[in-house]
C-alpha positions in Angstrom: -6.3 15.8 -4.2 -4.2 15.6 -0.6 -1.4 13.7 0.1 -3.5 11.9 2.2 -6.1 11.6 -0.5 -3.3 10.5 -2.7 -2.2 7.9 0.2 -5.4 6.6 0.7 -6.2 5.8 -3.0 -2.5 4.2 -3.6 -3.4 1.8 -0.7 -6.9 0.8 -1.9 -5.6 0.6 -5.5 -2.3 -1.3 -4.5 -4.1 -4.9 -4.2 -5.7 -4.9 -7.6 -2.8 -3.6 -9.5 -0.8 -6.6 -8.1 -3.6 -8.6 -8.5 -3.8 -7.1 -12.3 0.3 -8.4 -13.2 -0.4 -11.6 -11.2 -3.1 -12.6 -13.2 -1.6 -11.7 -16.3 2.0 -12.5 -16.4 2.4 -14.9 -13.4 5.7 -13.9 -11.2 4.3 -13.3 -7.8 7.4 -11.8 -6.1 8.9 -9.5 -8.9 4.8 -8.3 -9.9 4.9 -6.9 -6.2 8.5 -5.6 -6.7 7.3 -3.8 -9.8 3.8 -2.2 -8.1 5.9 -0.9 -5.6 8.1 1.1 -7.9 4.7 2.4 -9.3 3.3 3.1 -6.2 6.6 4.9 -5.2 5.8 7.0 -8.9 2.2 8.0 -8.6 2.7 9.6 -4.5 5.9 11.8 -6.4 4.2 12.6 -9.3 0.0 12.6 -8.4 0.2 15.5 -5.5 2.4 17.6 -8.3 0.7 16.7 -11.8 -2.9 15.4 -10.3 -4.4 12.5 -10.3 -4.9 10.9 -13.9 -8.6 9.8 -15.4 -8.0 6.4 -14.5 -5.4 5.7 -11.5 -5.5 1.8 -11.5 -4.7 2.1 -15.8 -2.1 4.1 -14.6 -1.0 2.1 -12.0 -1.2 -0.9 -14.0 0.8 0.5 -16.9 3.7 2.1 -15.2 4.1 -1.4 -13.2 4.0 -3.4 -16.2 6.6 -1.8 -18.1 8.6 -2.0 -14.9 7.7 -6.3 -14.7 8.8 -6.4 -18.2 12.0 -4.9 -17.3 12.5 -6.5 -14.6 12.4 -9.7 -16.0 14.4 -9.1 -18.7 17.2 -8.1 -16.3 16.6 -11.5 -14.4 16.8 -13.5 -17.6 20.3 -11.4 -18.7 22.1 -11.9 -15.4 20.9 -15.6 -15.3 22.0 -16.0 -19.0 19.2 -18.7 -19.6 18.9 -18.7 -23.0 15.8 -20.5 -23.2 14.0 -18.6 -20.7 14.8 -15.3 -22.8 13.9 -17.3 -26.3 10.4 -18.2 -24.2 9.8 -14.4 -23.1 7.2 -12.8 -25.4 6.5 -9.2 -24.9 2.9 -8.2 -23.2 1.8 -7.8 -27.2 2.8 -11.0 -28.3 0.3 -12.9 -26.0 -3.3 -14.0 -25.9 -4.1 -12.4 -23.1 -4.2 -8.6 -23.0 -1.4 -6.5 -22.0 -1.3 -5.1 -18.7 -0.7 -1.7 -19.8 -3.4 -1.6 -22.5 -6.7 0.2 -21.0 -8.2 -3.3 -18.5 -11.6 -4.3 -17.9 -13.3 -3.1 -14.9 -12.8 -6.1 -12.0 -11.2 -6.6 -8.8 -8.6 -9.3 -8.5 -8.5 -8.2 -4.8 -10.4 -11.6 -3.5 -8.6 -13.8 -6.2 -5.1 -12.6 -4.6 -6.5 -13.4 -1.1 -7.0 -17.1 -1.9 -3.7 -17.1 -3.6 -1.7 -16.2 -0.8 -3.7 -18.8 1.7 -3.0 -21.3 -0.9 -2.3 -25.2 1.3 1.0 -25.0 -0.1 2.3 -22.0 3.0 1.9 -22.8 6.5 -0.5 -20.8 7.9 1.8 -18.4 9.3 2.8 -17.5 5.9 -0.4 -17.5 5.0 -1.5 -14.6 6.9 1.8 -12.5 6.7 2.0 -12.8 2.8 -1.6 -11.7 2.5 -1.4 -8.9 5.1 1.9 -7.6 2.7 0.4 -8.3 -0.5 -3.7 -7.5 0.2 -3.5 -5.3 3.3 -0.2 -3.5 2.6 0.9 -3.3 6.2 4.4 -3.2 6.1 6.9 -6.1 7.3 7.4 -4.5 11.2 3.3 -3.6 11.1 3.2 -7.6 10.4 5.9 -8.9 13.1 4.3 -6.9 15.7 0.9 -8.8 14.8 2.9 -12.1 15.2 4.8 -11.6 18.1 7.7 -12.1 16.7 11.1 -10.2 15.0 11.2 -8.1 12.4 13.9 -10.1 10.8 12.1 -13.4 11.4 9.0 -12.0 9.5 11.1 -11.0 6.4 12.3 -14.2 6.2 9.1 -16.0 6.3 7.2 -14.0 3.5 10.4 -14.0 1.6 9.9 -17.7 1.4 6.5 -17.5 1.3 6.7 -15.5 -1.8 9.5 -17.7 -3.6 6.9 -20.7 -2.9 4.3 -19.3 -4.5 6.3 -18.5 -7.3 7.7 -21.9 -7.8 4.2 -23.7 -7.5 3.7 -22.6 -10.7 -0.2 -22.5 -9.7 -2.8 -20.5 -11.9 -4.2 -16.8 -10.8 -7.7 -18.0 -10.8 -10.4 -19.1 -7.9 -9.9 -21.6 -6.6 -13.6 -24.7 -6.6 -15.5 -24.7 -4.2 -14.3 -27.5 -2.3 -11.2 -25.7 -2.1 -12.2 -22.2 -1.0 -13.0 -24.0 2.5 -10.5 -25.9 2.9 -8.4 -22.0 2.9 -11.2 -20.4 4.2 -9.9 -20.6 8.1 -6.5 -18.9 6.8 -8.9 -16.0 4.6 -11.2 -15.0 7.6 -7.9 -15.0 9.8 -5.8 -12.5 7.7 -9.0 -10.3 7.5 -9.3 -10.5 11.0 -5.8 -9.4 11.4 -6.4 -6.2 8.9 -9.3 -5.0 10.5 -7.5 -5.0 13.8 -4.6 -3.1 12.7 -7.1 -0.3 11.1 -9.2 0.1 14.2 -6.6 -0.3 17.0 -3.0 0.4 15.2 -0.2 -1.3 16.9 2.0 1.6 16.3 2.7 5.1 15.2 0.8 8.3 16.3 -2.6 7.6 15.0 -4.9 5.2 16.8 -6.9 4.1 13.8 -5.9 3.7 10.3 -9.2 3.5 9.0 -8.3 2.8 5.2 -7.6 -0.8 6.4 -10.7 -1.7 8.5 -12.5 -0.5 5.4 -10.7 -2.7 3.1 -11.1 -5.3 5.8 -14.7 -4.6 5.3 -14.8 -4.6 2.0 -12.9 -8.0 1.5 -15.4 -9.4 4.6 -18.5 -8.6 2.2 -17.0 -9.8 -1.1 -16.6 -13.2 0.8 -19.9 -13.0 2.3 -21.0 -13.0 -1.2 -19.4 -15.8 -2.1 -20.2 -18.0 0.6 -23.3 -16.3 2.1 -24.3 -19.7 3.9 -21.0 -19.8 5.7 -21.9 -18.7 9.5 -18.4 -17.8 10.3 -17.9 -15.6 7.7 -21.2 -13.9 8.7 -19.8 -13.6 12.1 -16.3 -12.1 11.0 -18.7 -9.0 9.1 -20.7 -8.5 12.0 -18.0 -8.5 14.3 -16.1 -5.9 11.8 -19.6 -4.0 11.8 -20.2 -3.9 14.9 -16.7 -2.7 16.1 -16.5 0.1 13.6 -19.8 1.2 14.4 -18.1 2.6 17.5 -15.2 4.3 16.0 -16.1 8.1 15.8 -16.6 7.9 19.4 -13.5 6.4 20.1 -11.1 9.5 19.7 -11.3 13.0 20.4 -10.7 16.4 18.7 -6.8 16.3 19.7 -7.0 12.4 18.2 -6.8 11.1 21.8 -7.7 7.8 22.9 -11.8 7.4 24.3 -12.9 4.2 26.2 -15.8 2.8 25.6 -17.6 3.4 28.8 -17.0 7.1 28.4 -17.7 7.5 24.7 -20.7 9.3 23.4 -22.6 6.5 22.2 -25.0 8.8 20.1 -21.9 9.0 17.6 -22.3 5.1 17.3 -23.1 4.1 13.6 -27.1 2.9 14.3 -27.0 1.7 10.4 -23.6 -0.7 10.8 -25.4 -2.0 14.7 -28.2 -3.1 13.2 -26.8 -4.6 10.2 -23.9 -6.6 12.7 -27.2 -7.6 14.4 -29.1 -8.8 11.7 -25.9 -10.9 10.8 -24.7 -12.5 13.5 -28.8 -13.4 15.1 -29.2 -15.0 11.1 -26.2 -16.8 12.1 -26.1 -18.1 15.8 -28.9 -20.6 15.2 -27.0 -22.6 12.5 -25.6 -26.2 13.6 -22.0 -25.2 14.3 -21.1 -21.8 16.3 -17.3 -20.8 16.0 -15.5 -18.0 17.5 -16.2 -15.3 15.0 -19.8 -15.6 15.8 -19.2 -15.6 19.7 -17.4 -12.5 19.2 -19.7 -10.7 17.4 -22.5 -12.0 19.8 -20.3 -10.2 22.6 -20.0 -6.9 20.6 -23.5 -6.7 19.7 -24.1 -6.9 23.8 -21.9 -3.9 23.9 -23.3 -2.2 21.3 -26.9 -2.8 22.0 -26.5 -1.5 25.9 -28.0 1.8 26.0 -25.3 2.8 28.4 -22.0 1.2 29.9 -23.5 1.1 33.1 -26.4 -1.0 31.5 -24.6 -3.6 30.0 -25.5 -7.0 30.6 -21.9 -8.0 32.0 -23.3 -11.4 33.1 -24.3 -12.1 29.4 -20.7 -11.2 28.1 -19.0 -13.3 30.9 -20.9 -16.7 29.9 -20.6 -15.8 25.7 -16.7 -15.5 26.7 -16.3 -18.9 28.5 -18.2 -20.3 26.0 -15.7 -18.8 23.6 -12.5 -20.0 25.5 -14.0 -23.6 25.4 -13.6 -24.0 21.8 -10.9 -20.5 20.8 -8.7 -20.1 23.7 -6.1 -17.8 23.7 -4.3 -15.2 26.7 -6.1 -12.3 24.7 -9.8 -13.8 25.1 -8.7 -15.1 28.8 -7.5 -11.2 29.2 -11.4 -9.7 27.8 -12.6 -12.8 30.3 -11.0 -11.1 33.2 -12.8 -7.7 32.8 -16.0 -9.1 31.5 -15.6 -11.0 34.9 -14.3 -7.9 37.1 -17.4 -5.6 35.6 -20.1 -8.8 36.5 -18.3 -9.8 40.2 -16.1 -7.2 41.2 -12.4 -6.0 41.2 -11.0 -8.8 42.9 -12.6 -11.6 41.2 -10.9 -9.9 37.8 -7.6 -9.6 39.9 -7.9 -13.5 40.9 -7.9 -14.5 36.9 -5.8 -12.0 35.7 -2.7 -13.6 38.2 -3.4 -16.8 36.4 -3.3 -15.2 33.3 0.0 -13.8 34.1 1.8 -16.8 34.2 1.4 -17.2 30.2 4.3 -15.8 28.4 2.5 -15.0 25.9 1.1 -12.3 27.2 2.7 -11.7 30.1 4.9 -8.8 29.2 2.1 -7.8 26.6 0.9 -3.7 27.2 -2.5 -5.1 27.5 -2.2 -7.2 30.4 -0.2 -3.7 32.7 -3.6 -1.9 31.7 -6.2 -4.4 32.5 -4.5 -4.8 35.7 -4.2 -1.0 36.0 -7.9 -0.9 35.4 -8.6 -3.4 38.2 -6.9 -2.5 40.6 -8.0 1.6 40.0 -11.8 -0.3 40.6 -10.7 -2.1 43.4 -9.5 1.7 45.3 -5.3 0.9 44.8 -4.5 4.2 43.4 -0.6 4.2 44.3 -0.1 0.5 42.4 -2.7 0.9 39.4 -0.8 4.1 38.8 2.5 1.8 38.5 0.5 -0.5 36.5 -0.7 2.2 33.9 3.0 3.6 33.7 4.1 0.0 33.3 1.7 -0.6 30.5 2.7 3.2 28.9 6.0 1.7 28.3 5.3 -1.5 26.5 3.1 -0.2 23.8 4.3 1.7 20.4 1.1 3.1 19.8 1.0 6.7 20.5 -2.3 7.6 21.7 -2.6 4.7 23.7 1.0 6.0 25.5 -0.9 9.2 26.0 -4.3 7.8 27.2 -2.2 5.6 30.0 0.1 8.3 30.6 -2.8 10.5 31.4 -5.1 7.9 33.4 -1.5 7.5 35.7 -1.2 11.4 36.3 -4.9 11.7 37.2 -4.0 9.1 39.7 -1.2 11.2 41.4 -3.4 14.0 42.1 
């Protein structure tokens, strides 16, 4: 197998191994502490000795046996007596070891409600789940937030000892409880997916291993709570975004927008299943903002061209949206949906609102829109600025390319 095969297993397997030693011998921070040593193990030793029968056995034994002396070093320097007369060896208990061959399951979905438990803000929600479940790292996760890479670190550090001292059981949580964490689940998943499809950083534009596993986790809850409408429209929304994403990049792994992509590449199968899903949903009694978004996507995706789409549609879905989920992002897709339905100025208009909030207003995002606009609107001398502008606020590679490239065209 390739490194990259290697990589790619390690990060689907990574979840359930923690999952695995959570379940089994409780100590949320040093179980992750110990998968990552394993982790670290199997990409040394896999791509030089091959990949074992059963990776996760694997995974789950070498992590164990680090746990187990882990916490035996914790209990020595701490010199609690009756914490190391209470430790009993993985053999000594009930349960069974975590290094003896496991059952088949996945205690992927069982970790997700963990970390969203009531006890974490919601903030720390979503960061410990993202680190724990998603395996984006601590900067991937600060640059989600907005915020430092030292303030993130902090909060799932504390997040982590919380859980820890709770004391509270690796299980599913009832019914009545899965919704009441349900707003924090569908969040974090939200959060994955976008990091897969549209990476925030580095020199790949997608990281496609997470918007599967965003997937993935989207359907498992789907299953769970098939009536749910927002969870319906979280999937179809994931489905109906990924559906684009071999047109999205080109041979040289360069950056595609939408209204040029080749939209015979678009996934038919994952349309009409995001379809299906969020027309099975919109009727319900109460429409949130996962729905709305899907609704929008499935416009997109349903338009036989770009020049086809029913811009009108998406402008009316959006301020429907920003009624009852507003945010500078949705305000941001507002302005072009606007600009594509009315015209280059009418986006320009909004988007110098929109500029005022500082939460987006030194955002990469907001430089390109406005490069966009103003490129519409015949201003080839500022939306060149503008796209320069926006190259130098975003860490994501291809998308410094793609802007660097849509200025130079502009100075010819």
């Amino acid at each position: 197998m390739t490194a990259d095969g290697v990589e790619g297993l390690l990060r689907e397997s990574a979840p359930q191994v923690l999952g695995a030693l959570v379940r089994r011998y409780g100590h949320f921070d040093t179980a992750e502490d110990a998968v990552q040593e394993a982790l670290l193990a199997a990409s040394v030793q896999w791509p030089r000795e091959g990949v074992p029968d059963s990776p996760r056995s694997w995974l789950i034994t070498v992590a164990s046996r680090r746990l187990t002396d882990l916490l035996r070093a914790e209990q020595a320097r701490r010199r609690r007596e009756d914490t190391v007369a209470g430790w009993r060896l993985p053999g000594e208990r009930s349960a069974p070891a975590a290094d003896r061959p496991p059952v088949p399951a996945d205690d992927t979905l069982v970790l997700l409600f963990m970390c969203c438990h009531p006890s974490l803000s919601p903030a720390s929600q979503i960061a410990l789940t993202l680190r724990a479940v998603g395996g984006l790292s601590t900067a991937e996760i600060a640059r989600a937030f907005l915020v430092p890479e030292a303030t993130m670190t902090r909060r799932i550090s504390r997040a982590k000892q919380r859980i820890k001292d709770s004391g509270l059981p690796f299980a599913m949580p009832p019914a009545a409880e899965r919704a009441q964490r349900l707003g924090a689940v569908l969040h974090v998943l939200y959060l994955i997916f976008n990091e897969g499809y549209a990476s925030t950083s580095g020199p790949l534009l997608q990281r496609v291993e997470l918007s599967v596993e965003a997937i993935r986790l989207a359907r498992t809850v789907h299953r769970l709570m098939p009536g749910d409408g927002e969870v319906a429209g979280l999937l179809a929304l994931m489905l109906l975004t990924d559906a684009r994403r071999l047109a999205r990049t080109g041979p040289g792994g360069e950056l595609i927008p939408m209204a040029e992509q080749d939209r015979g590449l678009w996934d038919a199968a994952q349309i009409a299943e995001g379809v299906a899903l969020v027309s099975a949903a919109l009727p319900r009694r109460e429409i949130g903002p996962y729905q709305l978004q899907a609704a929008i996507a499935a416009v997109h995706d349903e338009a036989p061209s770009a020049r086809e789409t029913d811009w009108p549609q998406i402008v009316a879905l959006y301020e429907v949206l920003m009624r009852i989920a507003d945010n500078p992002v949705v305000r941001l897709n507002h302005v072009v949906a606007v600009a594509m339905a009315r015209g280059a100025k009418a986006g320009l208009d909004l988007l110098d609102e929109l500029t005022a909030d500082e939460r987006v207003a030194g955002d990469h995002r907001l430089y390109a829109v406005r490069a966009h606009l103003l490129e519409m609107a015949g201003d080839r001398t500022a939306a060149r600025e503008a796209y320069e502008a926006a190259a130098g606020r975003t860490t994501s590679l291809p998308r410094q390319r793609y802007l660097h490239g849509r200025a130079a065209r502009l100075a010819d």
